[in-house]
C-alpha positions in Angstrom: 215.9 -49.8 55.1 215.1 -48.8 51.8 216.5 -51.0 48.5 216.7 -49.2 45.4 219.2 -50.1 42.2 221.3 -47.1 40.8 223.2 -47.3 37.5 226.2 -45.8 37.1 229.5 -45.5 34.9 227.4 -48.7 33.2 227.0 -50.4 36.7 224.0 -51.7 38.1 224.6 -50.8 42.1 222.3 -52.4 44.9 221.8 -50.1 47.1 220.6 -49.6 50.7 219.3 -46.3 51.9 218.3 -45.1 55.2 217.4 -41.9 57.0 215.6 -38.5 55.6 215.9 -38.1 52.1 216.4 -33.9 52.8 219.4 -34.4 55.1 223.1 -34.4 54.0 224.3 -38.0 52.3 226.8 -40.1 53.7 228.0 -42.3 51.3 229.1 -45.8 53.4 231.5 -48.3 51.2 231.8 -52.0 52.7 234.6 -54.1 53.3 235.0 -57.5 51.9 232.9 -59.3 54.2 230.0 -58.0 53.7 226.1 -58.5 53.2 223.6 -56.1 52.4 220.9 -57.8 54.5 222.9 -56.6 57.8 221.4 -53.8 59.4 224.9 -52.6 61.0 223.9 -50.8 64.8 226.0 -48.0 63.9 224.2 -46.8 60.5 220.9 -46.2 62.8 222.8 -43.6 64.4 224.7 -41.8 61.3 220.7 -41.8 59.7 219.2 -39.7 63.0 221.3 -36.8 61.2 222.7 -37.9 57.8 220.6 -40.3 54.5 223.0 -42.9 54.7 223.6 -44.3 51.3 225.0 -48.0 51.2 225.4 -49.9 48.1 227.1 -52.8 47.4 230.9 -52.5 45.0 230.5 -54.0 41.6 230.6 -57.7 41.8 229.4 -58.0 45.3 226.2 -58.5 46.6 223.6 -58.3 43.7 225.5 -55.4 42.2 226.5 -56.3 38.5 230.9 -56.4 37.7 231.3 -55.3 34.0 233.6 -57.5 32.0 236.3 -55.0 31.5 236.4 -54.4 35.6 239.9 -55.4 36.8 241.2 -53.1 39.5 240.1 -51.3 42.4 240.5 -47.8 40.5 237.4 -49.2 38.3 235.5 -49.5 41.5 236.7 -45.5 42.2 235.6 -44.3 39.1 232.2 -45.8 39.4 231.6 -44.3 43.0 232.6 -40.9 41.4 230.0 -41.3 39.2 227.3 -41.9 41.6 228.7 -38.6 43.2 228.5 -36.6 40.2 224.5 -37.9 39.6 223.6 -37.2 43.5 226.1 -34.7 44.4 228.1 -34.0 47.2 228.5 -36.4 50.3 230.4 -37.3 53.0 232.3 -40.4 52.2 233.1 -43.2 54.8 235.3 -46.2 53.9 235.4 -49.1 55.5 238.6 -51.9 55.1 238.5 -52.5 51.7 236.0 -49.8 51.1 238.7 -47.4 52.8 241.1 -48.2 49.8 238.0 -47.4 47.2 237.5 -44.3 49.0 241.5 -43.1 49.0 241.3 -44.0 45.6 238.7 -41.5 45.1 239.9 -38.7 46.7 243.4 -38.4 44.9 241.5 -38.3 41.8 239.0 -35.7 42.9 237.2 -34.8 45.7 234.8 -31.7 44.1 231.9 -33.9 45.1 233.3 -35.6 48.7 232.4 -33.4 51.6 234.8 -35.3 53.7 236.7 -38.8 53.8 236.5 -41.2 56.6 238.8 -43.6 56.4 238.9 -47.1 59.3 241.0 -49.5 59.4 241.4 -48.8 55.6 243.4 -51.4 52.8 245.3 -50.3 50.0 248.7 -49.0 51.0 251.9 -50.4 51.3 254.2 -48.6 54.1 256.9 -51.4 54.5 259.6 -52.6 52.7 259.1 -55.7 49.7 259.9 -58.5 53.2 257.4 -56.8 55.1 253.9 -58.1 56.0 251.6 -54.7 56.0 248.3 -56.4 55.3 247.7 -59.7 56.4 246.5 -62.5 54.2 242.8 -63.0 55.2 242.3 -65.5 52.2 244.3 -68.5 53.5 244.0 -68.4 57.3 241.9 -71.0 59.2 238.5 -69.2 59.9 239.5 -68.9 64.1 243.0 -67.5 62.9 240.7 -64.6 61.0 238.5 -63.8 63.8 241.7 -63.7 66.0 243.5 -61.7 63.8 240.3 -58.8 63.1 238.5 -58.6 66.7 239.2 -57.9 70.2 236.5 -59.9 71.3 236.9 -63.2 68.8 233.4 -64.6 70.2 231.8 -61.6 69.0 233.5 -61.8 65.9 231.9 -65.3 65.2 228.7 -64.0 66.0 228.7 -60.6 63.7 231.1 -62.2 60.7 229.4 -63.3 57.9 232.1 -66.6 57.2 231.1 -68.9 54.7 229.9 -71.5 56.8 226.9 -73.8 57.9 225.2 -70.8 58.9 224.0 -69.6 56.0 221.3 -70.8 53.7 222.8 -71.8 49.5 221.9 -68.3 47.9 223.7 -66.5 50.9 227.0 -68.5 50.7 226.7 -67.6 47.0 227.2 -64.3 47.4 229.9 -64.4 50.0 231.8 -67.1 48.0 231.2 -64.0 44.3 232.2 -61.6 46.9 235.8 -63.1 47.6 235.7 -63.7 44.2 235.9 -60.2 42.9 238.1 -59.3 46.0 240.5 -61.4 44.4 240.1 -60.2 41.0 240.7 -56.4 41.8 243.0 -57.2 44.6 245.1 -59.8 44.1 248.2 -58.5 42.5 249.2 -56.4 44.3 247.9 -57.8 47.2 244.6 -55.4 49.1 246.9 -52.3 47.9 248.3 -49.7 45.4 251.8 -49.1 45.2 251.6 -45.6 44.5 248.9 -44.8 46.1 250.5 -44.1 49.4 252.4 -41.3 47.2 249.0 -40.0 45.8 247.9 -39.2 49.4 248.9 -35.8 49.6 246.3 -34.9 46.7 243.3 -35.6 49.4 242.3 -31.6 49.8 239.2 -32.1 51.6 238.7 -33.0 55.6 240.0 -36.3 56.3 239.5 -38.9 59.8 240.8 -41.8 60.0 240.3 -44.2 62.4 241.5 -47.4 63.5 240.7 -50.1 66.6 244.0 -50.6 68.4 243.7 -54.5 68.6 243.6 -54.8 64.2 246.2 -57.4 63.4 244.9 -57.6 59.9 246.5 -54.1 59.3 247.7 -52.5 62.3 247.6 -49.3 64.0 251.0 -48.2 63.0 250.0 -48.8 59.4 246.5 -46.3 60.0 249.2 -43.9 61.8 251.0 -43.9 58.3 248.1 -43.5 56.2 246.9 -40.2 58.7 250.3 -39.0 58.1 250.0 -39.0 54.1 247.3 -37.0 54.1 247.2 -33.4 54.8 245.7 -32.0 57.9 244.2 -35.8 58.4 242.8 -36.3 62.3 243.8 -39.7 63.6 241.8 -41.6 65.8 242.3 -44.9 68.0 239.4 -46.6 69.4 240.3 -49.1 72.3 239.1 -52.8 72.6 238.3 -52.7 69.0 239.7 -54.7 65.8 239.5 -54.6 62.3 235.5 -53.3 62.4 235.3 -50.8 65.1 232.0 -49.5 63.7 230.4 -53.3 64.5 232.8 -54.4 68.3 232.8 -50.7 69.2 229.7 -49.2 67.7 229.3 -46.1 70.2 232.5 -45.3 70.6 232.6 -45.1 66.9 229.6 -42.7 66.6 231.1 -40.9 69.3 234.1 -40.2 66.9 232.4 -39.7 64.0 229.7 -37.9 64.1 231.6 -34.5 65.8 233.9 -35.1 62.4 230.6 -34.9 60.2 228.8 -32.2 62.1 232.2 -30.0 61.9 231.8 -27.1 58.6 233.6 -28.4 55.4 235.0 -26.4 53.2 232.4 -25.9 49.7 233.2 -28.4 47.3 233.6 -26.1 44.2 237.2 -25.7 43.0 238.5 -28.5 45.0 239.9 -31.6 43.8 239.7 -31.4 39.9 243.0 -33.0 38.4 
């Protein structure tokens, strides 16, 4: 994989690249637990066809957070930017990166080719007593593993947890991670109100997919989301949690790259209010 820095909307992103520079860009955004260094399995399929483009949100990683950066829209706007400088790409969200991309597409999706959407935050689909996204902050680090895999040992080995594991600068960054995860997702907590109104703006192809054994946010609350968006494709993959593209990796590719490969619709005239 290829590291380069990209600056944009006054951001300096870390970003991961791999695949051929001349193929179509999909544009991958990371969930909270995250580290660049990971080589996930499934981004070695997506680059046989696609340049997979990876950086990492302001104020994770070694990507700078701007002072004024308070909200996840902030992240949005940034991403849009990077759009407008590379151009078009297919857009895939992951968890929290989900929520960055929703919040992309109802402001405009001229430069997204399509939206992929798993096991996405930022909704809320319940009533003000209802639980729709799990607090991952304050559970015991087993409870979290039980609550976002299928396969909890698998979990323990793929999860980067802030543990004994990892050397000082490493835990760093996992600990400033959280850190801005709190700060431009606290309150509200990992959603939007109104975003979940905003849905029906997304005009350009849209999958979302979700493993069936989430309990971090489940699969009635992906169903929800599908519905919200016009002429969205909803997709369950089996024995899979929270992070289908790391428990489930093939089955994953096997959903997404048909979606990618599928003609979209030419970005001009779409998406600009």
């Amino acid at each position: 994989m290829l590291e380069t820095r990209v600056g944009a909307g006054g951001v300096d992103l870390e970003v991961l690249r791999r695949g051929p520079e001349s193929a179509p860009s999909v544009l991958f955004l990371h969930d909270l637990d995250y580290l660049n260094a990971v080589d996930y399995p499934f981004l070695a399929g997506v680059a046989r066809a696609w340049q997979v483009v990876a950086p990492s949100h302001p104020g994770f990683g070694h990507s700078s957070l701007p002072a004024t950066f308070d909200a996840v829209d902030d992240l949005a706007y940034t991403y849009l930017d990077v759009l407008r400088h590379s151009g078009p790409a297919h857009v895939v969200g992951a968890g929290f990166g989900g929520w960055i991309a929703a919040e992309m597409a109802i402001r405009c999706t001229h430069d997204l080719r399509s939206l992929v959407l798993v096991d996405a935050l930022g909704i809320k689909v319940g009533d003000r007593t209802t639980t729709d996204i799990h607090d991952m902050f304050v559970v015991s680090p087993d409870e979290l593993l039980g609550m976002c895999w299928h396969d909890a040992s698998l979990g323990a080995r793929l999860m980067p947890l802030p543990d004994a594991r990892f050397d000082e600068d490493t835990l760093s960054v996992l600990l400033s991670n959280r850190r801005t995860a709190a700060l431009v997702g606290w309150n509200p907590f990992m959603h939007s109100p109104k975003l979940l109104g905003r849905l029906a703006r997304i005009d350009c192809p849209t999958l979302v997919v979700w493993g069936d054994s989430d309990g971090l946010v489940s699969p009635a609350y992906g169903r929800a989301y599908a519905e919200a968006i016009p002429g969205a494709r909803f997709e369950l993959i089996r024995e899979a949690g929270h992070y289908p593209y790391l428990e489930q990796p093939e089955r994953f590719l096997a959903v997404l790259e048909p979606f990618l490969h599928q003609p979209t619709p030419s970005p001009s005239g779409r998406g600009r209010g």
